[in-house]
C-alpha positions as CSV (number, residue, x, y, z in Angstrom):
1,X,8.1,1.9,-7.9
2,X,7.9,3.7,-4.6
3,X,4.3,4.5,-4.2
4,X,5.2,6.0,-0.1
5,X,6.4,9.6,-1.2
6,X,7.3,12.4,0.9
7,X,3.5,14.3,0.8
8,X,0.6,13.1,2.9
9,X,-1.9,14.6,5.4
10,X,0.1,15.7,8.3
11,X,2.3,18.5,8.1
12,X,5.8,17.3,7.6
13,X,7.8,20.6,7.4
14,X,10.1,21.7,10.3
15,X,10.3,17.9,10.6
16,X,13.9,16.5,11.5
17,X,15.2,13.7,9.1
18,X,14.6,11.4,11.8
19,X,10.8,12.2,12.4
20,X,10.3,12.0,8.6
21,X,12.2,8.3,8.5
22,X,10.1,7.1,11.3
23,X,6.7,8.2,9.8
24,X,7.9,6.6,6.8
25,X,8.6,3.3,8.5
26,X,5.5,3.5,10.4
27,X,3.6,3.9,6.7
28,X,5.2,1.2,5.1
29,X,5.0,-1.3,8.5
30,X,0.9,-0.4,8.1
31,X,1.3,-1.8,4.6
32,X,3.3,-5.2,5.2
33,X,0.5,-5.6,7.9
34,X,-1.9,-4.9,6.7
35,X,-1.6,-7.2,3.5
36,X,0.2,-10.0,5.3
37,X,-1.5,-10.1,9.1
38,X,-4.5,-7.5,9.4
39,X,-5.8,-8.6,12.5
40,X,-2.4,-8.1,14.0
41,X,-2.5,-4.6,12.7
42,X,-2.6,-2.8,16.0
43,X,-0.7,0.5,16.7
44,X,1.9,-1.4,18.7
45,X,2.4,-4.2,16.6
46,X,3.0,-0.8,13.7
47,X,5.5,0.6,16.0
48,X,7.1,-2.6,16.9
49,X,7.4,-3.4,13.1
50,X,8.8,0.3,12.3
51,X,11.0,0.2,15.1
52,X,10.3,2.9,16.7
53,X,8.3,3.1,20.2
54,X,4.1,3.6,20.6
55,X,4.5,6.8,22.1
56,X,6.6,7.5,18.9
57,X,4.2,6.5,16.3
58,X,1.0,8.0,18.9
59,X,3.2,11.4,18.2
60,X,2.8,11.5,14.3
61,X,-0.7,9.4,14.1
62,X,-3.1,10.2,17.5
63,X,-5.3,7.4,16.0
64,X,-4.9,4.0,14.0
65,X,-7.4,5.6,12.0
66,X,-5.3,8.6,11.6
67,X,-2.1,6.3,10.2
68,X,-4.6,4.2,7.9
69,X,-5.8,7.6,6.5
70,X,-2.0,8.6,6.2
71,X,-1.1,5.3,4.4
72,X,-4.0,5.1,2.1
73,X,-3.6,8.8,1.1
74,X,0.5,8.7,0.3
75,X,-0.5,5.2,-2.1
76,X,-3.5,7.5,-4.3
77,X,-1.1,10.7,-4.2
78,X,1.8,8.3,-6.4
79,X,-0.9,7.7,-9.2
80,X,-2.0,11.1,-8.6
81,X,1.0,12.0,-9.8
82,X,1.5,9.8,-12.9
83,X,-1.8,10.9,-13.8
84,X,-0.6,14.4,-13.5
85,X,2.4,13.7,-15.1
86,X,1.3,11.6,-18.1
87,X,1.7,12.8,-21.6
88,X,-1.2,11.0,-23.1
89,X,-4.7,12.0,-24.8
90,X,-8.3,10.9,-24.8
91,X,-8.8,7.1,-24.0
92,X,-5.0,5.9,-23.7
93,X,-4.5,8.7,-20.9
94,X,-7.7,6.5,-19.2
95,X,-5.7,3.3,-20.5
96,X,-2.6,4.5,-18.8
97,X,-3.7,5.6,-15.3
98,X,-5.7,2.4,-15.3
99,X,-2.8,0.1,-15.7
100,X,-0.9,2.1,-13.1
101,X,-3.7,2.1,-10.6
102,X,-4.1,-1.9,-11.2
103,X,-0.1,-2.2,-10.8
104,X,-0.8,-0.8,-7.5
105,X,-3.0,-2.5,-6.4
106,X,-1.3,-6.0,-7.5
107,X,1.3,-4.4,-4.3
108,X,-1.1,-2.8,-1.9
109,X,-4.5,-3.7,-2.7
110,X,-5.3,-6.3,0.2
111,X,-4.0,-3.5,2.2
112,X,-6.2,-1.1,0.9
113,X,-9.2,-2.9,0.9
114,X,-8.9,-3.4,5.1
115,X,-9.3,0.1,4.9
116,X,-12.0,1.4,3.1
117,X,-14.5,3.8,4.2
118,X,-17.9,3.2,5.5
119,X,-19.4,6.5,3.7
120,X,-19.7,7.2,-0.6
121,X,-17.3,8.4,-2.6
122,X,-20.0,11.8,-4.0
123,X,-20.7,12.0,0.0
124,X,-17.3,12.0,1.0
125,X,-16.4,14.3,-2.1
126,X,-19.0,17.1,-1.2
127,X,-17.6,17.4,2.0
128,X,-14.0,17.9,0.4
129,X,-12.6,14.6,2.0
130,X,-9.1,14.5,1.6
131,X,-8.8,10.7,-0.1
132,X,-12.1,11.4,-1.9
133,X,-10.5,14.7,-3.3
134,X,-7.2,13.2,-4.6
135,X,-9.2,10.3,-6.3
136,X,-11.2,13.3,-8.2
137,X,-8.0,14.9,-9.2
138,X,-6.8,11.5,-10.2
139,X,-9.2,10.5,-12.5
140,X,-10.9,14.2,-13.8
141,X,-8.3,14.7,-16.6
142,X,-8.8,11.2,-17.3
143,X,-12.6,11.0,-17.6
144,X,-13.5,14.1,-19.1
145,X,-10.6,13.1,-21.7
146,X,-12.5,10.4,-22.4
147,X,-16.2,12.4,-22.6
148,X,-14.4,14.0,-25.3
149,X,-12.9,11.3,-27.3
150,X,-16.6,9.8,-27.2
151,X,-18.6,12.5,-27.8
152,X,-20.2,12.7,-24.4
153,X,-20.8,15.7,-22.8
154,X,-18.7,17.1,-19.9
155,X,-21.6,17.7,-17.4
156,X,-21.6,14.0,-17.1
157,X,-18.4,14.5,-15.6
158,X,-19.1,14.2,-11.6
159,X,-21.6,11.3,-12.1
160,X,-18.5,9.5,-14.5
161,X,-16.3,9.9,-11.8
162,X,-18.6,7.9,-9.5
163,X,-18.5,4.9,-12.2
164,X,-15.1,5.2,-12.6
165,X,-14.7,5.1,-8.6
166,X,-17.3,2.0,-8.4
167,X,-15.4,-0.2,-11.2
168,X,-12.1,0.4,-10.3
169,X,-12.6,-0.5,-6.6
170,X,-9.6,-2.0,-5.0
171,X,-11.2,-5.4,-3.8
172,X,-12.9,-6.3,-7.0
173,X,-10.0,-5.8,-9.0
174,X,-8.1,-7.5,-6.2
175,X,-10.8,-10.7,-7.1
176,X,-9.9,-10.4,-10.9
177,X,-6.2,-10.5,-10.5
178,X,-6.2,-13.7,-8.4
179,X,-9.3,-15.6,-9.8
180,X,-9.5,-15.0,-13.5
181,X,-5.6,-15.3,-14.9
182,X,-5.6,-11.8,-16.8
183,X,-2.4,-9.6,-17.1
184,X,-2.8,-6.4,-15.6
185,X,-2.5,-4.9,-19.2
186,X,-5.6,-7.3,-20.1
187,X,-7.2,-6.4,-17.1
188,X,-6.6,-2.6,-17.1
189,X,-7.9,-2.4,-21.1
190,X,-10.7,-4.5,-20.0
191,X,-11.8,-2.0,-17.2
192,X,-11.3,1.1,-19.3
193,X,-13.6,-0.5,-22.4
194,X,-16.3,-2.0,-19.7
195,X,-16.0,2.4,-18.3
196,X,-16.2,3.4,-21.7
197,X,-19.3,1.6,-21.6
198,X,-20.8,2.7,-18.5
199,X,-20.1,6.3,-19.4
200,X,-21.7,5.6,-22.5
201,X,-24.8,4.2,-21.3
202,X,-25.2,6.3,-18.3
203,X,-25.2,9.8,-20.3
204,X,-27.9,8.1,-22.8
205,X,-30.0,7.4,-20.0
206,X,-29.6,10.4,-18.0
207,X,-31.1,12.0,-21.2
208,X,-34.0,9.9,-21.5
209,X,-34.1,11.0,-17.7
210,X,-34.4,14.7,-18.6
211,X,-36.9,14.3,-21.2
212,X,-39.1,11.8,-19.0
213,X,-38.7,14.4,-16.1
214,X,-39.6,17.6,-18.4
215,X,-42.2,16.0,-19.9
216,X,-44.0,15.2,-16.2
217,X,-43.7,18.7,-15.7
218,X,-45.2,20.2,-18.6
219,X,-48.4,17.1,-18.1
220,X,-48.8,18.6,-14.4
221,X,-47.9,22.1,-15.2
222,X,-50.9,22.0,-17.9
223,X,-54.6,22.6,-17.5
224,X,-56.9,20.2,-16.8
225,X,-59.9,19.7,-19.7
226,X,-61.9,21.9,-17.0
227,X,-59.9,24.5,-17.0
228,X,-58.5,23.9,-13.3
């Protein structure tokens, strides 16, 4: 599995075959770094790793932050795509992307998990954050698949995505792999029924929410015994 394809951020077209091995070398260097040395991760260290000069890699990538964006976005866009591109229905379409997100991360999750963003994943997504976004289009087939397999109404959908973001975060799954001896099929069926639940509970209460909250309004929104 290649999970560095030819799409990402920066605008790549007019771009000699040169430029586009270099940026690819300077994505995949980011990676071995930052798994294997993060604290070495500079932008020279990159370049020097890539083979390519500073002023190279400071051509393609103004910031680290910029190349760390770059990297983290070309990894989601490959399961992007297998979700995209998978056949399946209901919960094993779930199952599926699951096991390919926690195959993944068994390669580039320590890497991933040095980069993580300081801000929420519905924050970044109302703002149309570009990694936030092509987590959403990730796991929306996905979820509301599963809504529908369980019975749960889609306009849970955004606050699912949000559970779905929290349980399959890179580091905790990272912790399971190395602590707890599971398989990533184990640990990717495990995940999806533990969602399953989530989803589950979190629709029930969100209804017991709206009945709670509708019933407060019609108490205040009614006359007091004096008529006021």
């Amino acid at each position: 599995m290649d999970p560095l394809p030819d799409v990402g951020l920066i605008d790549k077209s007019g771009l000699r075959r040169d430029a586009l091995r270099n940026i690819g070398q300077l994505l995949r260097a980011t990676g071995d770094l930052l798994r294997s040395n993060p604290s070495e991760a500079s932008m020279q260290n990159i370049a020097e790793k890539a083979n390519v000069s500073p002023a190279t890699a400071y051509r393609y990538f103004p910031t680290l932050q910029h190349l760390h964006t770059e990297f983290l976005y070309s990894i989601l866009v490959a399961v992007r795509d297998f979700s995209f591109g998978s056949q399946a229905r209901g919960t094993q379409l779930f199952e599926a992307v699951c096991l390919n997100w926690v195959e993944t991360l068994e390669m580039y999750g320590p890497a991933l998990t040095q980069i993580r963003s300081t801000q929420g994943f519905l924050e970044r997504l109302d703002v149309d954050d570009s990694v936030a976004t092509v987590i959403r289009d990730t796991w929306e087939r996905p979820v509301r698949e599963v809504l529908r397999e369980l019975g749960i109404s889609e306009k849970h959908t955004r606050h699912c995505l949000f559970l779905s973001n929290t349980l399959l975060d890179s580091r905790e799954i990272g912790d399971l792999l190395q602590t707890e001896g599971l398989t990533r099929k184990q640990l990717a069926f495990l995940l999806s029924e533990a969602f399953y639940g989530a989803a589950r509970g979190w629709s029930q209460a969100a209804a017991q929410i709206f009945v709670n909250v509708e019933h407060e309004k019609v108490f205040l929104d009614s006359p007091t015994p004096d008529g006021t």
